[in-house]
SEZAPA-721705 format. One line per field, with one value per residue (C-alpha): x negated, y negated, z. Coordinates in steps of 0.25 Angstrom, whole numbers, plus 2048, in hexadecimal, padded with zeros to 3 digits. Layout:
! residues N
east <- c(X,...)
north <- c(Y,...)
up <- c(Z,...)
! end
This chain:
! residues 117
east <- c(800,7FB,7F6,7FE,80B,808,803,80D,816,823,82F,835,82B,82D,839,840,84A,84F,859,84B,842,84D,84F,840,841,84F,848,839,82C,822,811,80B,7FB,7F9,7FB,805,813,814,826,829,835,839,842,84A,842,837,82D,827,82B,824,828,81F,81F,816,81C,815,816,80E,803,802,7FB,801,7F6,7F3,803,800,7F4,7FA,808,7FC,7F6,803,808,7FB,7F9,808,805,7FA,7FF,80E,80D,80A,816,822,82F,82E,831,825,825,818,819,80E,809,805,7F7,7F5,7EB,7E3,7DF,7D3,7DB,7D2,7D6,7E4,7E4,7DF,7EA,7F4,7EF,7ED,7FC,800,7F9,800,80D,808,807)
north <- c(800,7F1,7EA,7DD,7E4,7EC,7DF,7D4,7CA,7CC,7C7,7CE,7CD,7BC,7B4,7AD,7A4,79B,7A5,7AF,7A3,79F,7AD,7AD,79F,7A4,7AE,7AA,7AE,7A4,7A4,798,798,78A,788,794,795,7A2,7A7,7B6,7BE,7CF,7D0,7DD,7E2,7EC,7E1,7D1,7C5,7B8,7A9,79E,790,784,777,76C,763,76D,771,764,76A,775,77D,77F,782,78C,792,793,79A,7A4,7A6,7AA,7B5,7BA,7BD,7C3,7CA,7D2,7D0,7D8,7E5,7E4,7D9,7E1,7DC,7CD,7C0,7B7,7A8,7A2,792,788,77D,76F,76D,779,775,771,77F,785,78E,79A,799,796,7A3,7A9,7A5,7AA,7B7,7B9,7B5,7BF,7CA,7C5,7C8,7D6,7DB)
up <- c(800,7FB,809,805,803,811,818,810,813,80C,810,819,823,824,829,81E,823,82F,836,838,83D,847,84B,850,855,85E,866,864,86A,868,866,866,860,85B,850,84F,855,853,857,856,85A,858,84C,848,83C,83A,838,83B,833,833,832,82F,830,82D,82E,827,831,83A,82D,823,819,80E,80C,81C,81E,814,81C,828,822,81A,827,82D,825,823,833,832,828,82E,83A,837,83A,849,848,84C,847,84B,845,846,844,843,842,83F,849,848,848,841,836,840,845,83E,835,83A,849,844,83E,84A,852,849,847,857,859,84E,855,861,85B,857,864)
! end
């Protein structure tokens, strides 16, 4: 089996509309690792989704709102399989762009891994 097809991102593993974000947000379980607020809360399917959100107001720049949503989906997605059926939120910061993008990543990973557990 192709890795990217084993490891992707497909649609059912995201949250795609307002009534599953305020689900999360009803009941919510929060993280906070700056610049990450990370919600999360157990939903009924077989497996995690994730949400992601960065404001421009939070992130001025395109290309590092861009960055930051990449580095988000990439740590789900290698972070899924110890995810077990949960809705995850993970929302941007201000002040975000001006953490070293390495320790940044660093964070987010940690608090993924957190989630694993």
């Amino acid at each position: 089996m192709n890795c990217r097809k084993r490891n992707g991102f497909p649609r059912k593993l995201r949250l795609t509309n307002q009534a599953q974000y305020k689900r999360v947000f009803d009941k919510k379980q929060k993280i906070f690792a700056e610049p990450f607020a990370i919600y999360y809360r157990a939903n009924d399917l077989a497996h995690p989704r994730l949400g992601v959100g960065v404001a421009k107001k939070n992130v001025g720049k395109s290309s590092q709102r861009n960055y930051f949503k990449r580095i988000i989906k990439e740590e789900f997605r290698l972070n899924q399989h110890g995810i077990k059926n949960t809705d995850v939120l993970v929302f941007v910061r201000s002040g975000a762009e001006k953490i070293p993008q390495k320790e940044a990543r660093l964070r987010l990973k940690q608090q993924m891994e957190r989630l694993s557990l």
